[in-house]
Structures are given as C-alpha cells and as structure tokens.
N, C-alpha and C positions, 0 to 999 in steps of 0.2 A: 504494500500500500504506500502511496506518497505521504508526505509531511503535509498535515495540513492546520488551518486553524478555524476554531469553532468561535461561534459568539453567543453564551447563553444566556437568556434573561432570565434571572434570579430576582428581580423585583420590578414590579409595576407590569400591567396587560398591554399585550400585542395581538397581532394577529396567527403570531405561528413563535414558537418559545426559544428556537434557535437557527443560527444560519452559519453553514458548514462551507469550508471554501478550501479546495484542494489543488487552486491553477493559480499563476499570477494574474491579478485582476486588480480591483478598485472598486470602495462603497461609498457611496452619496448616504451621508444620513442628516434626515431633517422632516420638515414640513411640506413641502414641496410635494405634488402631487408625481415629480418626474425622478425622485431620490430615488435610488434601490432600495434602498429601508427606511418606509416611510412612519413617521411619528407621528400620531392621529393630532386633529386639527387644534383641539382641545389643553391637550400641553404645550403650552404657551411659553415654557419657559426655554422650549426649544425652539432654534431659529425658523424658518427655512429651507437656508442651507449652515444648516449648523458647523458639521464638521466631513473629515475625509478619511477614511481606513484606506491607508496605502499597504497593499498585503502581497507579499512574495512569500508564500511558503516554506519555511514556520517563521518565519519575519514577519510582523506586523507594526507599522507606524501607525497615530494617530496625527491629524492636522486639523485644530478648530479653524476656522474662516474669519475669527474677528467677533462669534456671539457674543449678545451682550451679557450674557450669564457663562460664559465660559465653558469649559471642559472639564471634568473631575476624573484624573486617574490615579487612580492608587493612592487615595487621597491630596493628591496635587491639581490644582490649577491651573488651566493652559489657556489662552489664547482670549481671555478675555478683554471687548472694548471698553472703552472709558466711559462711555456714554451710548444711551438711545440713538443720537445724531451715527449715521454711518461712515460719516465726513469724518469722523473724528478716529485716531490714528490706535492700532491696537495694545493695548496696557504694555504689553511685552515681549519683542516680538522676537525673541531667539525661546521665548516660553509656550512659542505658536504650537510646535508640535512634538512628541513622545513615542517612543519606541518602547513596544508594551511586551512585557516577558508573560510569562507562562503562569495561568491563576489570579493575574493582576483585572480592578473591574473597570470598569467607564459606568461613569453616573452622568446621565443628562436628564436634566431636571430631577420626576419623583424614580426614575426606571434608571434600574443597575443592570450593568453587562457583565458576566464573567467572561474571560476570554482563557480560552484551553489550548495547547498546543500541543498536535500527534505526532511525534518522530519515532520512524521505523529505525529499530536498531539495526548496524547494519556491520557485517563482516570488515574491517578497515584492511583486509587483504584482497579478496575478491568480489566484494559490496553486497553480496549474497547478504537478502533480511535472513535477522536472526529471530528465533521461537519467538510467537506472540506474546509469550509470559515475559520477553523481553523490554518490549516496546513501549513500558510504561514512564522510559528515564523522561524528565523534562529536557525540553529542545535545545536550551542553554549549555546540558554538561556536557565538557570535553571528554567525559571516558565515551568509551567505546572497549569491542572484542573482538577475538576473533570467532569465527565458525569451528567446530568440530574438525572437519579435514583440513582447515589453514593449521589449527593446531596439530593434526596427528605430521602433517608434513612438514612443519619447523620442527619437531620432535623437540618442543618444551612449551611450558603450561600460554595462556592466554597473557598479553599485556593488558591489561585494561587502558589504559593511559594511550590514547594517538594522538602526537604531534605531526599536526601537517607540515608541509613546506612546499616552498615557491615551485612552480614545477618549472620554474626557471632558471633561478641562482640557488637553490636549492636550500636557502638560508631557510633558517625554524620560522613560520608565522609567530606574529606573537601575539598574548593572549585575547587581544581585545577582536581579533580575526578566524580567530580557534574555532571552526563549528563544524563537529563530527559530523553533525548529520548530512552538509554538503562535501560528501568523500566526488573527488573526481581533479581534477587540474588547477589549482589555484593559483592566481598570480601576488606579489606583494606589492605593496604600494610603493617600493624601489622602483621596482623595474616597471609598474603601469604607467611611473610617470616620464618613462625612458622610452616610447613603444618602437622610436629607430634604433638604438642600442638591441633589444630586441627582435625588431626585424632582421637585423644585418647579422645576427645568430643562425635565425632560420635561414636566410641566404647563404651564411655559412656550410650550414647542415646541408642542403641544398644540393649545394658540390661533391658530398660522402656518395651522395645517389640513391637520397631514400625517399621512397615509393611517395610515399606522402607528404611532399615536399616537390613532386616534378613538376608541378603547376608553375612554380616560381625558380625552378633551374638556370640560372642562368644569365639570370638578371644582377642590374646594381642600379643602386640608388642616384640618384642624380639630386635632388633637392625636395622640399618636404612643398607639398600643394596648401595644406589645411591641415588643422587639429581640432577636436570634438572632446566630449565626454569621454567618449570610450574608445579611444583610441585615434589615427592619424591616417593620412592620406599621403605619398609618394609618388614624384614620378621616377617610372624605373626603365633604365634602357637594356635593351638584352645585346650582351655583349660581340655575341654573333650575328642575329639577322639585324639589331641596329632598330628592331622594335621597339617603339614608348607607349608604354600602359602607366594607366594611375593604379599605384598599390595599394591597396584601403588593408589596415590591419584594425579588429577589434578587439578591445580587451576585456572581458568580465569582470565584474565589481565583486561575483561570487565564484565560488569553486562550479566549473563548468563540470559536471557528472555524464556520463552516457548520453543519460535521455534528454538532458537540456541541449548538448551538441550535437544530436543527431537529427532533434526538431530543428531545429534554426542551419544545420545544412542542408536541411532538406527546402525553407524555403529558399535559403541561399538558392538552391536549381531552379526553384521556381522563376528567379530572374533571369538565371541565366537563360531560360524557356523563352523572355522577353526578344523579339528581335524586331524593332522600328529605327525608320529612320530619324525621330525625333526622341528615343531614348536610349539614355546609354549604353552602353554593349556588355553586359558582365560577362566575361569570360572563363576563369576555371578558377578553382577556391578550395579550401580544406582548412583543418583544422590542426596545429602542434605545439604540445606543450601549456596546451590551455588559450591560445592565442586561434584565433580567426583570420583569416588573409583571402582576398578578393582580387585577381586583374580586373580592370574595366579598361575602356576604351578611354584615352586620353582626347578631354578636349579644350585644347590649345589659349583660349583665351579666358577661360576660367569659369566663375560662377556670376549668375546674377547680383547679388550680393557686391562682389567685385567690381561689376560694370556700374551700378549704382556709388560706390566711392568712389569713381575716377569722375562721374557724370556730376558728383554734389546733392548725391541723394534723388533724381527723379529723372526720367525720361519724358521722350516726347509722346503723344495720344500716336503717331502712326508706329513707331520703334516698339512700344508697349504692346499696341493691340497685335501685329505681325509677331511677337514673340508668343504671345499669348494663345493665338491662332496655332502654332505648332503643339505648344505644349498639349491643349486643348485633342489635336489628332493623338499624342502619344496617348493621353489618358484613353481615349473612346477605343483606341488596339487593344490597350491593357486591360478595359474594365471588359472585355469580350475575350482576350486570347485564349489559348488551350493552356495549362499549366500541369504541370507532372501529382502534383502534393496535393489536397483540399485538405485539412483533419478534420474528422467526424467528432461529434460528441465522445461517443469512445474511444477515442485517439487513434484511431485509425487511419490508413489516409486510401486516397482515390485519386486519380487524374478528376480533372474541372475544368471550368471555365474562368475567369476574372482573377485576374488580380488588383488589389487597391493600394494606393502607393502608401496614405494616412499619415504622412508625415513631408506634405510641398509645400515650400518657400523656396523665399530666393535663391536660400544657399544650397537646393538642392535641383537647381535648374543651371544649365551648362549650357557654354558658348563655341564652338569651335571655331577652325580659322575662317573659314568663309559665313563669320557670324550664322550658322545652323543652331536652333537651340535644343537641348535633349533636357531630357528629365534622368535626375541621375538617383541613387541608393533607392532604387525601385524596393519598397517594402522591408528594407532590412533592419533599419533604423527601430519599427516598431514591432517585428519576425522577432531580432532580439532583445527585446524589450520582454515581449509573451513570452517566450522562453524564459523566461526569468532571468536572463544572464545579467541585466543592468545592475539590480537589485532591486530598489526603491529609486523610483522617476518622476513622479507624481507630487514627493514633497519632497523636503531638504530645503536648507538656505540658497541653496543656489538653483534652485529650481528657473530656468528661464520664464518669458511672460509668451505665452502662447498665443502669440499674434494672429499665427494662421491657419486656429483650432476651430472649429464648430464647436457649438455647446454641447453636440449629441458624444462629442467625444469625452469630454467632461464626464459625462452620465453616463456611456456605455464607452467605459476602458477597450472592449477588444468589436468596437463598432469596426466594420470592413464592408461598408456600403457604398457605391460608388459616388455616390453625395458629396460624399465627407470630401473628396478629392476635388469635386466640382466648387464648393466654398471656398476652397481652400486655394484654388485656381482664380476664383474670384478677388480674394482676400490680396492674394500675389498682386494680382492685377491695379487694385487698387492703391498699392504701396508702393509701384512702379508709376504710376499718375502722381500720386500724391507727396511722396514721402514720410506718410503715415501709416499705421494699421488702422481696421475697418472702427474695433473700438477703442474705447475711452479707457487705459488703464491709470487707475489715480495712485499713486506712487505711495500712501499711509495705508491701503487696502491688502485683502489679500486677492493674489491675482488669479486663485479660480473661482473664490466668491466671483469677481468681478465679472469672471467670464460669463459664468451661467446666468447672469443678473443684467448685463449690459448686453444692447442691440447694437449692430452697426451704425455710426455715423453715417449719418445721405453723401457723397460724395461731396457734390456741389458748394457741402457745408465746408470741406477741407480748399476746395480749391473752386471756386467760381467760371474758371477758363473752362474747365471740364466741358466738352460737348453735352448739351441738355439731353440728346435721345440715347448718346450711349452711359450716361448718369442713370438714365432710367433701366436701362439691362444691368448695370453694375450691380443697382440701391437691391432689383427683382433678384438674383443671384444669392443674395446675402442675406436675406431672408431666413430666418430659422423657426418658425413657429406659422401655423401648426406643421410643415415641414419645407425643407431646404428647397429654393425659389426655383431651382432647375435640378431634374433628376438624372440627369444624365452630360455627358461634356460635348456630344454633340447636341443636344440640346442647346446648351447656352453658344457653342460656338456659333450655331445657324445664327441667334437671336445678335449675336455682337457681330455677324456677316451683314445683317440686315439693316444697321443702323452706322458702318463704316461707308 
C-alpha cells in the first residue's frame, strides 16, 4: 500500500467523518461552495477560502489564506489577519503556514481535525513492504528493517537504523532530510544547488558507455540557457555531428522511488509523442542517480520572457497576436494528439488522446532563428509535480504569484482540461499587450486567496490603445465563471482571426 494521509473529524458534524488521500494533490477548505471540503454555511467562523492542505504523501502542509480567525494546529496559531478589512496585511506572515506531523489536529472554528499518517514499512534493501503488523511506525521515524531474505543473505541480524545518502556524492543526508519511508534516489541540497557540476558527472558517466546514459553520449556543455526550481536548462553540442540540443536536467526535492520515476518517465514519452511545428521537439530522456535529463530541440533566440526584457516589457498588437496565433495551432495538435501513457484511476495506463500542457507563460514559449514560436516543457513541469517529485509547490515562502493560473486550477490541483491551457494562452496574451497579468495581485495578500477571489482586469483598463474588438475576445477568453470563455484553442484562435 502507499503512504498516505487521512483527515478525521473528531469534533463538530460534517457530511462524511473522514477524507483519505493517497496521491499528490491539494484541499481547498472553507465556505465556498467550489472548496473540496466544504464547511457548511452556518460556521461562520470559517472563511470562505479559509485555508490550503498542500499534501504529498505522508507530507502534509497546512497554509491559512489570511482568515480572520486564523488556523489552530497543535495548538498554535497560523495565518491570522488583523482585521475584518481584507486590505489589511496578515498578523504574520512567515506564521502563514505549518507542516503537520503524524496525530497533530486542525481546529477551525467549533470542528477538530485529527490528521493520521500511513507509512508502509519497507525493506531498506530491496523496498519489498514488510508484515502489516509492521506498518504501524509513524511517518516521521528514521528506523526502518530489513526483510527476512535481505537478512538471511547478509548472514547477520537486521539494522534497524537507515541512513540514506546522496545518490550522488554519496555524503550521509542529515537529519532534518532523513525519511525512510521515501527509500529510492535522493539528492542533497549540495549538489541540487550545483545541477551542472552534476550534469557534467553524468556526461562523464556517459563516456564508460552505460546503457542509460546513451541518450546524452557524447555531448558537452557549452553555456547554461535558464535555471528553475528544480533544476536547469543547457545548451549542449555533440562533439561529433556538431548537434545543439537544450539539456533540461530535473532535480527532486524528494527521494525519487520506482514508482515516482517510472510515472513521470512515462509522461516524459508522452512529449516526446509531441511532434508540431510550433512545439518543441523532446527528444530522448532517462533517469541517473536520482537526476532527470531531457534533449529538446534548441531554439536559438530564446524565450518569450527574454524577448519581452530586451522589448521593455510589451510588444506590438501584430508581433503579439502572430505569436499567439502559433502557439494557439501547437495547443489545438496537442489537446487532440495520440499519446502512449493516459493513467487510469487505478494506475494503470493506456494509449489516448490529448495532452495539456497546464503550466504556459512566457517562459515556457520559444523563439527560434527565423522568429518560429514553439511551446516548450510540454506537460513536464506539472507530470513532475503529480509524481510527487517537487515535494510541496502549492505553499512555501517562495511560492511564485501564479499569473497564468485559472482558478479551476487553484480548486482542482490535477485539473488537465484543455481550458486550462486556453486561459492560460489568453493570460500570455495579455501580458504580451500589456505588460501586466490578467489580475490584481495586492502585495499584503495571500496570492491564492487572491486568485480564487479576483477576476480579470478588462484589458482596455490596462492599456486604452488596445484595439476595442480584439479587447472584447481577450476580456470573453478570460472569463472563469460559470466556465472558461473559450473551450477549446481553436476556438479562440478563429474568434482573434476574426477581429485581426
């Protein structure tokens, strides 16, 4: 069985006593009639959108949004505002959110939550789950054991005690990193914040001539494109044909196990499945060491993001809509293509149809030499995210301000409708016009309260020059309620063909 976490109500009525969550995901809980776990209208002393369970399997974060009565865990107080006024900044704000261990409750308002944590114990030789009379240790502790035949085959008793290490300099994790339960590839926060030291390992390795590693044979580094969260981008020339790919390496925040690395290569193929002329070309990929590596197609003049800092932050309405116009064809292939992988409820998988990319802006949109524009990290950005490899995305301090989210993403963490991508294409659009995003984020807030509570600004309000008929496709695009303005990318492309 996987690691999972539960959430029981031990005081005050609901409509169902507990909710069991065994995948990487995300809970909206509040008032709100669109929450996942909605609090009936009547507890008052619950927001809205009160707060946010950011939950990776057996990790679980809490994050209030700024309520005015705050959060209660473990008897502690998080994220309360100062006042009824919502303008007004929250009490205090590195006290926003909480990382909730094993037995600890959440009190909102008159209603307490237990939270339970299930970790399968697990062989730290060959990860084989050990007896169910096992499985009862909480998700916290470092021991661990071995299996029966790990032990008859060292021929001496069980360690209980596993210390992981880097599966790349091989130093001991230390304590604060420790968690038996994600036996699998781990990297340290040394070397994640090194991911070209790193690479140029497995280039190294590369050279021995082993199997998994031929992807990127052969190649060397030339200079670095971009750096992310998780990892960095490369361009690499291959020393013989004198080939330039971009090297994308990803790094996990967790110990990457089997099953998390075999989902997320699998969608990995999914892209590579991708072949348009307006998106980028993934070509071959695999996984070493706990490390991810990706060739794409290099293109030459970089990202949108890029072109907008040399422009001074906005383009012209024909530069904009002709980029957009492309993008727009990539999406309509992709949300149609054939794709190898679909997962089924029971983890299963099948050949499909569509892919969603669920993670477009700027910096994910490319320019090549003959100004072409492609859509680039087709799906992987949020492929590894599901997998749980990020960790926790959803909250932290540094959580970015999600300029070019829909709110339905907000609300459904593994939303993969072709909408999302269509908004999202609009949102671009707009910030390419404007030099703004669609809405209003107020700088004392929190920014996914903000999200689910704020509509787009009308165009016209940003910039007056704006052509009035294509304002009016932009404003209909952007639209989230009762659903996203255009359902499809041909869709909106006809509607912004019609009004150029």
């Amino acid at each position: 069985m996987p690691p999972s976490v539960t959430l029981k109500l031990v005081q005050g009525k609901l409509d169902r006593p507990e909710w069991v969550f065994a995948e990487r995901t995300t809970c909206l809980i509040g008032r709100a009639e669109d929450c996942n776990l909605r609090i009936p209208e009547f507890h008052r002393q619950v927001s809205r959108y009160h707060c946010l369970l950011d939950i990776n399997p057996p990790d679980i974060r809490i994050r209030d949004f700024g309520s005015l009565n705050g959060t209660i865990v473990n008897q502690r107080l998080i994220g309360q505002r100062e006042s009824q006024t919502r303008s007004l900044v929250v009490r205090d704000r590195d006290r926003q959110e909480y990382d909730i261990q094993h037995g600890e409750e959440i009190v909102l308002g008159d209603m307490t939550f237990l939270v339970e944590k299930f970790v399968p114990l697990k062989c730290v030789d060959c990860h084989a789950e050990l007896a169910a009379a096992s499985q009862s240790s909480p998700a916290d502790s470092p021991d661990s054991a071995r299996c029966e035949s790990c032990q008859q085959r060292r021929s001496r008793p069980a360690q209980p005690t596993y210390r992981p290490q880097c599966s790349v300099c091989r130093r001991s994790l230390p304590a604060q990193e420790n968690n038996a339960v994600r036996l699998g590839d781990e990297i340290c926060e040394v070397c994640r914040a090194q991911p070209l030291v790193l690479l140029n390992l497995l280039l190294n390795l590369a050279k021995t001539g082993r199997q998994d590693l031929a992807s990127i044979e052969g190649y060397k580094v030339v200079r670095e494109l971009g750096k992310g969260g998780f990892g960095a981008v490369y361009l690499a020339l291959h020393e013989q044909t004198g080939e330039q790919v971009a090297l994308k390496v990803m790094l996990p925040k967790v110990a990457a196990d089997g099953e998390a690395s075999n989902r997320f290569l699998r969608e990995m193929d999914n892209s590579r499945a991708l072949h348009h002329p307006h998106i980028v070309e993934a070509r071959e990929g695999g996984c070493c060491r706990g490390t991810f590596f990706l060739t794409l197609e290099y293109c030459e003049q970089g990202s949108l993001d890029h072109l907008l800092r040399i422009r001074g932050g906005k383009l012209s309405v024909d530069e904009s809509c002709a980029i957009m116009l492309q993008v727009l064809d990539g999406l309509a292939y992709a949300h149609q293509a054939t794709i190898p992988n679909v997962r089924l409820k029971d983890g299963t998988y099948r050949p499909g149809k569509g892919l969603v990319h669920r993670d477009l802006k700027p910096q994910n949109i490319f320019l090549t030499r003959d100004s072409q524009a492609k859509i680039g990290d087709f799906g992987l950005s949020k492929s590894f995210d599901l997998a749980g490899l990020c960790g926790q995305t959803r909250t932290g301090a540094q959580v970015g301000t999600p300029r070019f989210m829909p709110r339905i993403q907000a609300l459904d963490f593994k939303c993969s409708q072709p909408e999302v991508d269509v908004w999202a294409a609009a949102a671009t659009l707009y910030f390419l016009l404007t030099g703004q995003s669609p809405r209003n984020f107020a700088k004392k807030l929190d920014i996914w309260d903000e999200l689910l509570r704020q509509s787009a600004v009308p165009i016209r309000e940003r910039d007056k020059a704006i052509p009035p008929k294509l304002a009016e496709v932009i404003d209909a695009a952007l639209v989230e309620v009762p659903r996203i303005g255009f359902q499809s990318a041909a869709e909106f492309k006809a509607a912004l063909e019609r009004v150029l």
